[in-house]
C-alpha positions as CSV (number, residue, x, y, z in Angstrom):
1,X,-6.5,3.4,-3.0
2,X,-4.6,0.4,-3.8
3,X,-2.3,-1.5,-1.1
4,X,-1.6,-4.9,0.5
5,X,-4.7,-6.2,1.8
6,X,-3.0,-6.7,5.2
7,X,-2.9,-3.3,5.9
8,X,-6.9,-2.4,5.2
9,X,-8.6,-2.9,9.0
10,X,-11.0,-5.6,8.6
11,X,-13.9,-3.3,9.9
12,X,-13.3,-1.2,6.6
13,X,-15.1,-2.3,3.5
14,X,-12.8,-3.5,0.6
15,X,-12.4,-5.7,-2.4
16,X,-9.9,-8.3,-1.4
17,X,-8.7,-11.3,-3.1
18,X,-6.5,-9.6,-5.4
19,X,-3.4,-11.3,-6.5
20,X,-0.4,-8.6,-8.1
21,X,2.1,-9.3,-11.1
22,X,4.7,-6.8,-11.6
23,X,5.9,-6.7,-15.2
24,X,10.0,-6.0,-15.1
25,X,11.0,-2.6,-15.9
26,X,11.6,0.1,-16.4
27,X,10.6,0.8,-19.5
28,X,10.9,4.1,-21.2
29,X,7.8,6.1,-22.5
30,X,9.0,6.1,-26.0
31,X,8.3,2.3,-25.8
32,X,4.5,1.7,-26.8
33,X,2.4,-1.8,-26.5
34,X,4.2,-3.8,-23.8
35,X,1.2,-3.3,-21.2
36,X,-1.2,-3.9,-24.4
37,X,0.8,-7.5,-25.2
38,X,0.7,-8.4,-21.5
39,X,-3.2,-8.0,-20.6
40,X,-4.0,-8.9,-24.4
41,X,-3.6,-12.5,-24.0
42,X,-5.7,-12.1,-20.5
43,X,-8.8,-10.4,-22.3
44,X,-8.6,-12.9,-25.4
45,X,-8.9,-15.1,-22.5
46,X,-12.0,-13.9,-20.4
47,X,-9.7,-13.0,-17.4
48,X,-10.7,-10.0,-16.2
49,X,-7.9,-7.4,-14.9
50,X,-7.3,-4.1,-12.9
51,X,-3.7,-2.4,-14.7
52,X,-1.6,0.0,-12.4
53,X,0.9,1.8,-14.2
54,X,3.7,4.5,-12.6
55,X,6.2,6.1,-14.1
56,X,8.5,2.9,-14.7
57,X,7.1,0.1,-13.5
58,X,3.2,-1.5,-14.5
59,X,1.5,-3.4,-12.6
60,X,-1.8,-5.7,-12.9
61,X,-3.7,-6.9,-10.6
62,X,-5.9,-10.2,-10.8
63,X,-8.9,-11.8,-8.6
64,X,-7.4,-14.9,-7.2
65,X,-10.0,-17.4,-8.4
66,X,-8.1,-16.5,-12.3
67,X,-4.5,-16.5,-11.0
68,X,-4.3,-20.1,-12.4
69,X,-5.5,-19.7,-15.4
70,X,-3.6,-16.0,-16.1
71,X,-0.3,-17.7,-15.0
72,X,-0.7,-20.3,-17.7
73,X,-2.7,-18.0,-20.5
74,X,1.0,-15.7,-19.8
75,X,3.4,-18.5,-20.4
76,X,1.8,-19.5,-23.6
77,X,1.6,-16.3,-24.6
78,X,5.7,-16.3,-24.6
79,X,6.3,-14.6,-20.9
80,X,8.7,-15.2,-19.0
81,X,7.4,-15.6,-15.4
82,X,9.6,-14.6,-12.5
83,X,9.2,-15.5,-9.3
């Protein structure tokens, strides 16, 4: 299960420190490679990710200690970052 850490009790075990980017959609299914150039630059980087992806909308998730460094891997990699 996946949700804002706020909402896990803090008696009940979890991995926290997650930080969440939302890439902009939707985008349709015919549409191939747009997660695949988002977390490419992240791997080529050593910056370890969890994806989530519904039906038109992905996410990925990322520990806070790499949020930095993902952030500025991203923009050199040509995305745009929206706040």
């Amino acid at each position: 299960m996946v949700c804002e850490a706020e909402s896990v009790p803090a008696e009940i075990k979890a991995d926290r420190g997650w930080a969440c980017l939302k890439l902009q959609g939707p985008f349709p299914f015919s549409e191939t490679g747009i997660l695949s150039s988002f977390i490419g630059p992240l791997a080529a980087n050593a910056i370890p990710i969890f994806a989530i992806s519904t039906y038109d909308t992905d996410y990925v998730l990322i520990k806070e200690e790499f949020v930095e460094k993902a952030l500025s891997t991203l923009r050199k990699a040509g995305h745009k970052l929206i706040e």
